[in-house]
OpenMM code with the backbone's topology and positions (N, CA, C; nanometers):
from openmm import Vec3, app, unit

residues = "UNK UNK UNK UNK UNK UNK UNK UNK UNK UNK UNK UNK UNK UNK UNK UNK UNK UNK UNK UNK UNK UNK UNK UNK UNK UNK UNK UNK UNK UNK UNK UNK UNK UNK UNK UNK UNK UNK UNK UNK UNK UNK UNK UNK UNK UNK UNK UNK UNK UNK UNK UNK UNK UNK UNK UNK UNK UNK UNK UNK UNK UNK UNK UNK UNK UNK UNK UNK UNK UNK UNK UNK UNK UNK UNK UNK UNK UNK UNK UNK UNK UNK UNK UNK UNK UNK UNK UNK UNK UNK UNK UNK UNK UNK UNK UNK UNK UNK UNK UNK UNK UNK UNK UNK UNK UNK UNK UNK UNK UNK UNK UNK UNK UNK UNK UNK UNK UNK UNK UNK UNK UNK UNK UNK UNK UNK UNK UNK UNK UNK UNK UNK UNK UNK UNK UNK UNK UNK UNK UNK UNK UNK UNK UNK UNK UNK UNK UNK UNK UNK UNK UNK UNK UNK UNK UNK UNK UNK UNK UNK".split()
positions = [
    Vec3(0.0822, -0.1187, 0.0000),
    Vec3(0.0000, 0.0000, 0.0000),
    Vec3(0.0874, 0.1262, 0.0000),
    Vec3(0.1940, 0.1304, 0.0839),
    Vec3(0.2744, 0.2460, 0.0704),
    Vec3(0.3712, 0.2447, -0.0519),
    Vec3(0.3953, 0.1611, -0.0661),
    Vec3(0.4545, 0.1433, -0.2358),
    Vec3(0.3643, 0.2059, -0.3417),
    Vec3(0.2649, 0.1748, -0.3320),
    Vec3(0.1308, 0.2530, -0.4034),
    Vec3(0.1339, 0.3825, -0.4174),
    Vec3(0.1268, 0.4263, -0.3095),
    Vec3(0.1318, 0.5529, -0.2715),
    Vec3(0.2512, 0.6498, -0.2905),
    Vec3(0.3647, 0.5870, -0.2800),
    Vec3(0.4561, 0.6639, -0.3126),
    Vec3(0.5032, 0.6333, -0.4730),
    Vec3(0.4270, 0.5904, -0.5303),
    Vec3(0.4473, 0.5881, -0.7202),
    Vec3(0.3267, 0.6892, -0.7381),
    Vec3(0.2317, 0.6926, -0.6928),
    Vec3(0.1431, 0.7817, -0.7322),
    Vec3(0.1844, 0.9173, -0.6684),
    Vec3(0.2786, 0.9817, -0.6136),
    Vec3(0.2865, 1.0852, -0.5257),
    Vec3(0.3877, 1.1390, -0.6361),
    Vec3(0.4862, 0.9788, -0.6420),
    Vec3(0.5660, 1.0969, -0.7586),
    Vec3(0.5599, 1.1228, -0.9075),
    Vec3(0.4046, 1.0077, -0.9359),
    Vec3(0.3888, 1.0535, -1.0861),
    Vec3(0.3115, 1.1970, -1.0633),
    Vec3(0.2460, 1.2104, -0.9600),
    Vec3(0.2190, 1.3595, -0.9749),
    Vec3(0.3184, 1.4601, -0.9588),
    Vec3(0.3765, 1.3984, -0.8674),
    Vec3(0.5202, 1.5667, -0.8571),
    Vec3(0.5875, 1.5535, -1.0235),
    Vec3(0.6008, 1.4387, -1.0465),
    Vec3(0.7093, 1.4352, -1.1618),
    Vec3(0.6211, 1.5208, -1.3007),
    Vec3(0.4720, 1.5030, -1.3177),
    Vec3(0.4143, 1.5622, -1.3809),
    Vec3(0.3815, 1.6370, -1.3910),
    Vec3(0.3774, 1.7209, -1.2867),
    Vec3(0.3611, 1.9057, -1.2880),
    Vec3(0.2465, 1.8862, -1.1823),
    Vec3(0.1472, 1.7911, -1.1579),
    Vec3(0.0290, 1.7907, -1.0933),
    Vec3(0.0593, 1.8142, -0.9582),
    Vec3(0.0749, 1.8809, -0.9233),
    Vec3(0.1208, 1.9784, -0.7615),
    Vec3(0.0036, 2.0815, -0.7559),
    Vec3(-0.0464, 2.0353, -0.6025),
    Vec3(-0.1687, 2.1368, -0.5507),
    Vec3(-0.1471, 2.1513, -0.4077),
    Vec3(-0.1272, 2.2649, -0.4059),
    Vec3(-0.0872, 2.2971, -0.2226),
    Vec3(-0.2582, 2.2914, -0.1777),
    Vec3(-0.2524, 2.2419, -0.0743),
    Vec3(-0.3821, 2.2465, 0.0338),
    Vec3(-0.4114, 2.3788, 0.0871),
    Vec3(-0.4772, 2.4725, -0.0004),
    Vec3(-0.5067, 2.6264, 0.0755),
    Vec3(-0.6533, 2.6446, 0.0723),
    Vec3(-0.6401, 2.7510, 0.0903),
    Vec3(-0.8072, 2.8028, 0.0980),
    Vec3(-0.7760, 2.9047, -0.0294),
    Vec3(-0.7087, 2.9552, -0.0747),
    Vec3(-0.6670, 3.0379, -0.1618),
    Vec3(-0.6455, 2.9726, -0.2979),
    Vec3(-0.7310, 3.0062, -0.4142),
    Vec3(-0.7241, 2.9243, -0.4953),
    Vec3(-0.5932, 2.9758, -0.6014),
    Vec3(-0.5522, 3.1296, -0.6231),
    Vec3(-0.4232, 3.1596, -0.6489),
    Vec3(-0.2968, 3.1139, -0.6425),
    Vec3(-0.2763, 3.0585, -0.4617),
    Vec3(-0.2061, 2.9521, -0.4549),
    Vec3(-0.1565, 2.8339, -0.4840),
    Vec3(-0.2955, 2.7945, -0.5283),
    Vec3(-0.3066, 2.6778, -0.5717),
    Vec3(-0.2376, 2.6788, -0.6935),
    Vec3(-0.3017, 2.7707, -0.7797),
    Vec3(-0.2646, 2.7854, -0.9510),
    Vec3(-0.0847, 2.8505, -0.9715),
    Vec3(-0.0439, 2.9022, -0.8591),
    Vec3(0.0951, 2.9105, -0.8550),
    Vec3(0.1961, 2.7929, -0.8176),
    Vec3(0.0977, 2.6710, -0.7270),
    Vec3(0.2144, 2.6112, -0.7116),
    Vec3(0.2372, 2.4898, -0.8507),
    Vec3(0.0695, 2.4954, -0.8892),
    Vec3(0.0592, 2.3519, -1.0283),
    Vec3(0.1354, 2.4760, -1.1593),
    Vec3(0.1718, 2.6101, -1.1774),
    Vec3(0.2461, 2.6480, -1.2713),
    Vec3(0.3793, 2.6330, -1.2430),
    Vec3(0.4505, 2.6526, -1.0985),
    Vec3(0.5902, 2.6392, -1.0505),
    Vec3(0.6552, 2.5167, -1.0772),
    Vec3(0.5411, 2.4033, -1.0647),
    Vec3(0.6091, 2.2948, -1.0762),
    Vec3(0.6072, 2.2213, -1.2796),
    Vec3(0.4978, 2.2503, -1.3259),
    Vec3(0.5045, 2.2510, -1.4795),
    Vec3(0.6526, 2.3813, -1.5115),
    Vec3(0.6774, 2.4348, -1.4491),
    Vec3(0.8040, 2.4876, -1.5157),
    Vec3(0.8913, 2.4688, -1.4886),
    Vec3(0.9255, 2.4268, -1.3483),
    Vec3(1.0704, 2.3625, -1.3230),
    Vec3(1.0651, 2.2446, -1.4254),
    Vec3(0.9692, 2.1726, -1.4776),
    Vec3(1.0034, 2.0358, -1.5620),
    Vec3(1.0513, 2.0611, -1.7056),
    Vec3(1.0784, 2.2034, -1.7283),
    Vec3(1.1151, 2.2072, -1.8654),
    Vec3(1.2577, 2.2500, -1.8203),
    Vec3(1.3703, 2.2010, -1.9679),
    Vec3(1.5052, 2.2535, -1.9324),
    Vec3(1.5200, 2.3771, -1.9216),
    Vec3(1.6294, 2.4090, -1.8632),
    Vec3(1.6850, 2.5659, -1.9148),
    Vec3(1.8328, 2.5232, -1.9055),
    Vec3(1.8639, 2.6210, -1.9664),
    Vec3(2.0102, 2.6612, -2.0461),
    Vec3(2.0534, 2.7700, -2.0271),
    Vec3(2.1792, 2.8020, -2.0073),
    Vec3(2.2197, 2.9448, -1.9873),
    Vec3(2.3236, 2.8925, -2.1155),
    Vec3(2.3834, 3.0310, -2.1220),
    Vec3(2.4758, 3.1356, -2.1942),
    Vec3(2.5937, 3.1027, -2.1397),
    Vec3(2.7002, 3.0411, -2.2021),
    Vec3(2.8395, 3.0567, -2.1366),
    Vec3(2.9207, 3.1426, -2.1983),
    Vec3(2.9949, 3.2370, -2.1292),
    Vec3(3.0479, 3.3340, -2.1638),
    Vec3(3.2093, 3.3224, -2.1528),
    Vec3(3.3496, 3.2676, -2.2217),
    Vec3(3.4573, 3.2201, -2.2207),
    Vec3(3.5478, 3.3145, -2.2529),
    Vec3(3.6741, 3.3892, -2.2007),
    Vec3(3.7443, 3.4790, -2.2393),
    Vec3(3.8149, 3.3652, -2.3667),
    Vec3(3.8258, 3.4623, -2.4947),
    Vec3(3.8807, 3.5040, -2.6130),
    Vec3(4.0213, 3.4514, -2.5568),
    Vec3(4.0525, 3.3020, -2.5847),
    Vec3(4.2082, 3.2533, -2.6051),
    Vec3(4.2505, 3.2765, -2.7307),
    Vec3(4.4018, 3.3580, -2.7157),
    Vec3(4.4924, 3.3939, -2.7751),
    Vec3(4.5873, 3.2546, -2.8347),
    Vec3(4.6172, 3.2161, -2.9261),
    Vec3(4.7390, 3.1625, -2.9629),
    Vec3(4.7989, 3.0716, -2.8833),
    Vec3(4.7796, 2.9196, -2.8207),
    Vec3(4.8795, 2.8566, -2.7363),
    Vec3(4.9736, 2.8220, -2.7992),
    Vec3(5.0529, 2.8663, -2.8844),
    Vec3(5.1588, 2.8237, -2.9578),
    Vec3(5.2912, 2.9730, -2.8660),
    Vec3(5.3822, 2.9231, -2.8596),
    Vec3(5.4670, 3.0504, -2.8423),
    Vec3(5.6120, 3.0423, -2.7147),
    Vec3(5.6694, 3.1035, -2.6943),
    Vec3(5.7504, 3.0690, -2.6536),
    Vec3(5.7818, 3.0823, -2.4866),
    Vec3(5.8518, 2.9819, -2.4068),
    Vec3(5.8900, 2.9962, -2.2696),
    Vec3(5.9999, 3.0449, -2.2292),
    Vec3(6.0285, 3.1348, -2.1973),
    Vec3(6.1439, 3.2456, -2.1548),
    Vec3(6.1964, 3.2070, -2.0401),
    Vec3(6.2567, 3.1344, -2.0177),
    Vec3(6.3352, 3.1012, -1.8959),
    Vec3(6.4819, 3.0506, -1.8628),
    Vec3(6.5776, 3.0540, -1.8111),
    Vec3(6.7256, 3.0877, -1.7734),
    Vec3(6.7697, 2.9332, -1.7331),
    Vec3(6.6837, 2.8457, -1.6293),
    Vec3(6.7634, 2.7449, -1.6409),
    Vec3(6.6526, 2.6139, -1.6391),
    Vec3(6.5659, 2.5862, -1.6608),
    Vec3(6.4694, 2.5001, -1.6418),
    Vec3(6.5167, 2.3562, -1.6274),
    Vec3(6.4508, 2.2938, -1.5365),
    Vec3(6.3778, 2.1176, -1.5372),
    Vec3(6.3234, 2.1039, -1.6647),
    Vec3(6.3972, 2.0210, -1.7523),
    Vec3(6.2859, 1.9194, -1.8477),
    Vec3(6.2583, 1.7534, -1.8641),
    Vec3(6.1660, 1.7309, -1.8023),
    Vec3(6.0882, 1.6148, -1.7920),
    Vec3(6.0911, 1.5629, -1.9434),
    Vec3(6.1443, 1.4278, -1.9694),
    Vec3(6.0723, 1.3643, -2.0914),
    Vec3(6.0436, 1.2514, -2.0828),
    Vec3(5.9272, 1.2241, -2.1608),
    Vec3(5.8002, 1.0872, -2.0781),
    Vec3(5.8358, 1.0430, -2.2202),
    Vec3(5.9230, 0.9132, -2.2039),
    Vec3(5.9347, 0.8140, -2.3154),
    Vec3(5.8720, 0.7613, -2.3208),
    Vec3(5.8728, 0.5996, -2.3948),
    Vec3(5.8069, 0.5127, -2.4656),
    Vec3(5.8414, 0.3663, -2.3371),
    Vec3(5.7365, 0.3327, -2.3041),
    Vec3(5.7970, 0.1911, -2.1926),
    Vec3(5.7786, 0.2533, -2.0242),
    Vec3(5.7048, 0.3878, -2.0268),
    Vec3(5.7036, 0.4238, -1.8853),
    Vec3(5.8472, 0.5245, -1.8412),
    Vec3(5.9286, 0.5097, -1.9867),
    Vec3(6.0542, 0.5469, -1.9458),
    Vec3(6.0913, 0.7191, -1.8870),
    Vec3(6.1256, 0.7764, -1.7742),
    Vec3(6.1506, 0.9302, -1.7908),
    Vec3(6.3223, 0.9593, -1.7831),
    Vec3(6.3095, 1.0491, -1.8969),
    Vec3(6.4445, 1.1128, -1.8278),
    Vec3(6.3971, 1.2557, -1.7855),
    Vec3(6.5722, 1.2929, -1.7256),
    Vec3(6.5617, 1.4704, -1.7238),
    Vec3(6.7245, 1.5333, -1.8158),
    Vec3(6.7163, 1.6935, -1.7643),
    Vec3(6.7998, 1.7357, -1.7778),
    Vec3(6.7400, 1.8620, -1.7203),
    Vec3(6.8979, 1.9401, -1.6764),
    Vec3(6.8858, 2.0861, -1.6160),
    Vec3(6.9587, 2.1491, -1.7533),
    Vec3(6.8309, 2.2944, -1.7316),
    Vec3(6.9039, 2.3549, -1.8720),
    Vec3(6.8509, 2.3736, -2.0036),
    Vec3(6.9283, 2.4564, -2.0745),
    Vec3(6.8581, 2.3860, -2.2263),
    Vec3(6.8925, 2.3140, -2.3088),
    Vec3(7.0619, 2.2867, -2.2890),
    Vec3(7.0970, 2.1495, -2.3415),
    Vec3(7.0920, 2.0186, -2.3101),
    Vec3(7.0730, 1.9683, -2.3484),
    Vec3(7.0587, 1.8015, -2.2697),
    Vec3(7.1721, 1.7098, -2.2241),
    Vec3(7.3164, 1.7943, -2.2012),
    Vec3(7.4579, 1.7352, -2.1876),
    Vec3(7.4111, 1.6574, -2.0604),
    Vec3(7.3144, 1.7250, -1.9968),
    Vec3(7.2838, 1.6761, -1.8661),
    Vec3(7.2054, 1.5787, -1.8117),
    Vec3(7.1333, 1.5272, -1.9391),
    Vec3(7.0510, 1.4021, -1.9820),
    Vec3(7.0795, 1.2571, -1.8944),
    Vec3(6.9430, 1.2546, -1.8159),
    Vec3(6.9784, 1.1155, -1.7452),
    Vec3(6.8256, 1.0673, -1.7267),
    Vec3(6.7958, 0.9207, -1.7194),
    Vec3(6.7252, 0.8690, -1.6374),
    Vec3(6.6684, 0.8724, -1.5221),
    Vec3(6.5416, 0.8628, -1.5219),
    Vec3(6.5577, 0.8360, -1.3751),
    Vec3(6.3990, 0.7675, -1.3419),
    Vec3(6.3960, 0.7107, -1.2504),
    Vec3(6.2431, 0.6263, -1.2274),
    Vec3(6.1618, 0.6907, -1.1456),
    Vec3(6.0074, 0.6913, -1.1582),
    Vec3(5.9556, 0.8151, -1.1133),
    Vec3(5.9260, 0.7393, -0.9294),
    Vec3(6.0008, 0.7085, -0.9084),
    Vec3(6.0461, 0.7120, -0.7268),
    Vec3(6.1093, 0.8215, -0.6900),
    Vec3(6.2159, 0.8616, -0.8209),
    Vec3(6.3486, 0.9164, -0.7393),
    Vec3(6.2653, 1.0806, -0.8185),
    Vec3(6.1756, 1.1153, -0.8808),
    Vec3(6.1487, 1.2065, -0.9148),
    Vec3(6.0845, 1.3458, -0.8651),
    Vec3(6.0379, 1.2840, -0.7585),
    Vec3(5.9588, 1.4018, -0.6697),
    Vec3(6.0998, 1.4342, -0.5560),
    Vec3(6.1737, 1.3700, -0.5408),
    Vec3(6.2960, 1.4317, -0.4716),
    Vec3(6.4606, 1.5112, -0.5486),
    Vec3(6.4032, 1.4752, -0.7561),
    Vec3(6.4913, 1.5909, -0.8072),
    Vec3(6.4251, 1.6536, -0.8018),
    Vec3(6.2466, 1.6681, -0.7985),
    Vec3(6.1859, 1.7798, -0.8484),
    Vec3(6.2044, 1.8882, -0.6692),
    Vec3(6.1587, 1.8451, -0.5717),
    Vec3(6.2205, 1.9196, -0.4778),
    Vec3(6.3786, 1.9701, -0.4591),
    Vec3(6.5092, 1.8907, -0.4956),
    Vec3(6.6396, 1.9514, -0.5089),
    Vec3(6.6267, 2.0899, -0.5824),
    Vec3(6.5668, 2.0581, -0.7431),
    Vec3(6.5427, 2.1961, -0.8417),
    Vec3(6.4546, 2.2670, -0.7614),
    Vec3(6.3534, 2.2912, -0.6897),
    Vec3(6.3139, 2.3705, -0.6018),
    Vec3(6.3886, 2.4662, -0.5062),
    Vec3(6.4798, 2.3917, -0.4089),
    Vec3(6.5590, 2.4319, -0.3533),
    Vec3(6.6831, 2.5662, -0.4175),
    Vec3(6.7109, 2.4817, -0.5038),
    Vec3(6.8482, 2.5309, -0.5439),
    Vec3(6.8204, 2.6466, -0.6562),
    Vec3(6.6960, 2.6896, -0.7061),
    Vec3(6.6412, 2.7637, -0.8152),
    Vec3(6.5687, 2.8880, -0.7352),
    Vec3(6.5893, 3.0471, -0.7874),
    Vec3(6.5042, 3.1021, -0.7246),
    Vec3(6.3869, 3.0942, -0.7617),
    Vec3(6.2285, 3.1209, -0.6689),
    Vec3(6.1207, 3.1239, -0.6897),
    Vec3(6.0763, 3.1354, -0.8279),
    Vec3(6.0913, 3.2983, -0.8749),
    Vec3(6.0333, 3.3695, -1.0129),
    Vec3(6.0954, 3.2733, -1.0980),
    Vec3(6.2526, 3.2114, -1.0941),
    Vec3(6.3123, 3.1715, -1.2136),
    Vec3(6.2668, 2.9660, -1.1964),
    Vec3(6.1815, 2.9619, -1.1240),
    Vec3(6.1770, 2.7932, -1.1089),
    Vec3(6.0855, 2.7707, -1.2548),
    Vec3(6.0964, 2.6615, -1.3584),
    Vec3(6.0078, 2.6096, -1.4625),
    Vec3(6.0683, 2.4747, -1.4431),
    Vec3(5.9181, 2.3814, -1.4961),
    Vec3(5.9425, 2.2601, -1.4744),
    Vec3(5.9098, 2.2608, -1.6260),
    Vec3(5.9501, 2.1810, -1.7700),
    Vec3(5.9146, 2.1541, -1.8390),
    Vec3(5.9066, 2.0339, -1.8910),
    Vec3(5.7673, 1.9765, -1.9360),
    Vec3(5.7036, 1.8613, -1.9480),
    Vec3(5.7190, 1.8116, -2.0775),
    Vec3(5.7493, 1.7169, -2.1684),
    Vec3(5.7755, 1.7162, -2.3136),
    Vec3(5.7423, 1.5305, -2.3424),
    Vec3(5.6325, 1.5040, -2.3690),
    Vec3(5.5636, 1.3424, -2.4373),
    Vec3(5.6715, 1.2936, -2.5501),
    Vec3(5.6912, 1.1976, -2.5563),
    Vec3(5.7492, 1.0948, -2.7015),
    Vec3(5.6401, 1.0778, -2.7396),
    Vec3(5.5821, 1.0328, -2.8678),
    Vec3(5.5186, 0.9343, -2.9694),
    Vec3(5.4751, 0.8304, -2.8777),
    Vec3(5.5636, 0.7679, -2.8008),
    Vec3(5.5571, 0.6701, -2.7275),
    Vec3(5.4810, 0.7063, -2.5813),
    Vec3(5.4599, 0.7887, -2.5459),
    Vec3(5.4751, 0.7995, -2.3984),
    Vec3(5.3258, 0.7687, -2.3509),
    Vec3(5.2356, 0.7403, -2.2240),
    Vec3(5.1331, 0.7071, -2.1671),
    Vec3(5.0475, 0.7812, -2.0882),
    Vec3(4.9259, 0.8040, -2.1058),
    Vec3(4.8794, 0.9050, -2.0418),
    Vec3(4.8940, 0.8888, -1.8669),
    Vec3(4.8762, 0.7861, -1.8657),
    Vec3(4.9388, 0.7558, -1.7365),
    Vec3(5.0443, 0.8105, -1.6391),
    Vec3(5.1243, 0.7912, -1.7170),
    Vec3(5.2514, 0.8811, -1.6901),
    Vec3(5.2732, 1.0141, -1.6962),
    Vec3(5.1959, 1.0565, -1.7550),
    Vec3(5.1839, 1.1811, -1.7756),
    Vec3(5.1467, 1.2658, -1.6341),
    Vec3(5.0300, 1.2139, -1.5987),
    Vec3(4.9342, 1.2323, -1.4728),
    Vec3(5.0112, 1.1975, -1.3728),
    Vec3(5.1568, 1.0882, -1.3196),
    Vec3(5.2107, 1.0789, -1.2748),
    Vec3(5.2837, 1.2118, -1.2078),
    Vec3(5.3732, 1.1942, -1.3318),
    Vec3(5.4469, 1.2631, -1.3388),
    Vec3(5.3730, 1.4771, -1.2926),
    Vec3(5.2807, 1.5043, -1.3156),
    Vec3(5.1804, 1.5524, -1.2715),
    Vec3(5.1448, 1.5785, -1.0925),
    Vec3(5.1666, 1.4672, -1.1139),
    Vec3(5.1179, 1.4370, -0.9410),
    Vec3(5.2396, 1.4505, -0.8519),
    Vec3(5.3421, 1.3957, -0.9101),
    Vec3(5.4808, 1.4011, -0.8591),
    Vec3(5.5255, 1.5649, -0.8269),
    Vec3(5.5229, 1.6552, -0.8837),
    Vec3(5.4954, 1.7975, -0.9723),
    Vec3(5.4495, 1.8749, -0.7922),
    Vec3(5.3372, 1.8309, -0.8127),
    Vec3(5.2255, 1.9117, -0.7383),
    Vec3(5.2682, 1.8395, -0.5950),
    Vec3(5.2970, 1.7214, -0.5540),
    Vec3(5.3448, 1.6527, -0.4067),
    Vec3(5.4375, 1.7448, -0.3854),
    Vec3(5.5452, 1.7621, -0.4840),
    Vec3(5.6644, 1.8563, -0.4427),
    Vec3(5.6069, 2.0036, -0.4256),
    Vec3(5.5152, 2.0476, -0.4255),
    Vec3(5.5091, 2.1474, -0.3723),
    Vec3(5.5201, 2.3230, -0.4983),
    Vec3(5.5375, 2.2584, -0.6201),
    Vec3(5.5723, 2.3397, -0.7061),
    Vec3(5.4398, 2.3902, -0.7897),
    Vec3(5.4490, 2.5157, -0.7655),
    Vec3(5.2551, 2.5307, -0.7690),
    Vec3(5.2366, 2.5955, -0.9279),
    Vec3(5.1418, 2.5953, -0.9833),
    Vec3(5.1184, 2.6073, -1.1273),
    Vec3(5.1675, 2.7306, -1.1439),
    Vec3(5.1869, 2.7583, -1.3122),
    Vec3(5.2518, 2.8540, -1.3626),
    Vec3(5.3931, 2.8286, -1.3745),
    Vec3(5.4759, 2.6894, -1.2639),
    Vec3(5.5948, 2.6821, -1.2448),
    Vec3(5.6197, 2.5907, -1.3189),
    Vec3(5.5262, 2.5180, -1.4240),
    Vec3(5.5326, 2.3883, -1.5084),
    Vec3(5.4214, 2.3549, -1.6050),
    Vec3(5.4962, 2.3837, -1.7524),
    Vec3(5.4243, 2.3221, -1.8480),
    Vec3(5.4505, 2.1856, -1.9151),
    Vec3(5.3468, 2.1917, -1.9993),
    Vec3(5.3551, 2.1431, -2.1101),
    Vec3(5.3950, 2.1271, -2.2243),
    Vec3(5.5141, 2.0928, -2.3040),
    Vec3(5.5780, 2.1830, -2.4157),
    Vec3(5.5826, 2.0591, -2.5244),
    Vec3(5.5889, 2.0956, -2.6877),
    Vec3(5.6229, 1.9956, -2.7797),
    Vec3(5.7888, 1.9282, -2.7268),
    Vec3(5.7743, 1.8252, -2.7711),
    Vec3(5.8905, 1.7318, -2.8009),
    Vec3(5.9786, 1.8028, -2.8698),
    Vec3(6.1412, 1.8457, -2.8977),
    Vec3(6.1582, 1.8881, -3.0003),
    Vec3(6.2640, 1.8276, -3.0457),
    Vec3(6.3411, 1.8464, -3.2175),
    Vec3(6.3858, 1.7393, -3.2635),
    Vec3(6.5303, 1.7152, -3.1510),
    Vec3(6.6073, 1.7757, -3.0946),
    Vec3(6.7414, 1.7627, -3.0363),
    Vec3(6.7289, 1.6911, -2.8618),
    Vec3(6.5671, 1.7019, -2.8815),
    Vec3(6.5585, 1.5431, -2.7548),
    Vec3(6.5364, 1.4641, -2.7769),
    Vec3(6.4675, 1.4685, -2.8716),
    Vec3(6.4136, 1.2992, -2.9693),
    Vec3(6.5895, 1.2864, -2.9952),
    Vec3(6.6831, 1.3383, -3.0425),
    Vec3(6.8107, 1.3258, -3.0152),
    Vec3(6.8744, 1.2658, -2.9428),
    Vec3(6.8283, 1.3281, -2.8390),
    Vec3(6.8954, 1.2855, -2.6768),
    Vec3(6.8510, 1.1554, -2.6211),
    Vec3(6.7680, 1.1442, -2.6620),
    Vec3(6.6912, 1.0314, -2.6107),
    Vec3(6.7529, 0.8875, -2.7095),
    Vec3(6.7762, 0.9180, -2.8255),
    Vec3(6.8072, 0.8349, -2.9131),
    Vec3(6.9273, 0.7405, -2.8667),
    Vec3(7.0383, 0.9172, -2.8546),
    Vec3(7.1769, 0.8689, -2.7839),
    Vec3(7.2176, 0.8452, -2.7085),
    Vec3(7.1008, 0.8173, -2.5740),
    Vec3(7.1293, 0.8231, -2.4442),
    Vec3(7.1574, 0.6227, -2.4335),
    Vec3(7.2387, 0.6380, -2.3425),
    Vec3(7.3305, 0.5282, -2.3025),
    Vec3(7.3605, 0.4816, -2.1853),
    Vec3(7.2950, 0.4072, -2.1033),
    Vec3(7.3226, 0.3610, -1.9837),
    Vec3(7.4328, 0.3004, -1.9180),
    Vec3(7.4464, 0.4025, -1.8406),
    Vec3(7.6303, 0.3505, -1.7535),
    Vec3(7.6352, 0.2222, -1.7334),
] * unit.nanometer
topology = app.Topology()
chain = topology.addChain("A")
for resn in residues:
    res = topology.addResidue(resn, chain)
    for name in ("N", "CA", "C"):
        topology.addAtom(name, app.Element.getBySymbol(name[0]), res)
């Protein structure tokens, strides 16, 4: 019986058929229109600032660059050459990414992030997470293309 009752309670709410118990019959006719109109959608207007160009360049003096190989593999390097090119497994990564913290001033800290062909979204988000544990708060780390002289580095890199 109460099963009954509560399918019939909400085919009326669900249908607009809502009647408040008044003496006022206005009332009445406001609450069976309130509820026939909440049942139709509405939609708003989203209003998005005008993005400029994400193509362009990162201006910075000595940066972290992260590269997310193929196999889970990461290396790094400090800098913009890659003489400094090494391995490393993302255990030992949230404790270079805190050393480069340390040893870098604030304004001049960038972490830069750079995918292989190969690399996993997985890792990505890792590596991400690793990022943000250390304490290095956005604006201090992008996202950047691969470019050809790490696909380089990566080629020639050689394990001791």
């Amino acid at each position: 019986m109460k099963l009954l009752l509560g399918i019939i309670i909400g085919a009326a709410i669900s249908g607009g058929i809502f009647y408040c118990i008044n003496k006022n019959n206005q009332e009445k006719t406001a609450a069976f229109l309130a509820s026939i109109k909440a049942a139709h959608p509405v939609s708003m207007s989203l209003s998005e600032p005008e993005v400029e160009s994400t193509t362009g360049t990162i201006n910075v003096k000595n940066p972290l660059t992260i590269i997310i190989g193929k196999n889970d593999n990461l290396f790094y390097f400090n800098g913009k050459d890659c003489g400094s090119f090494k391995k490393i497994p993302l255990t030992q990564l949230r404790s270079q990414l805190k050393l480069k913290k340390q040893q870098t001033n604030p304004d001049d800290l960038m972490i830069l992030i750079k995918n292989t062909a190969g690399s996993s979204f997985k890792m990505a988000i890792d590596v991400l997470d690793e990022i943000s544990i250390a304490g290095i708060t956005p604006g201090h780390y992008a996202e950047v293309d691969i470019t050809e002289s790490d696909k380089k580095c990566i080629e020639n890199y050689k394990e001791l």
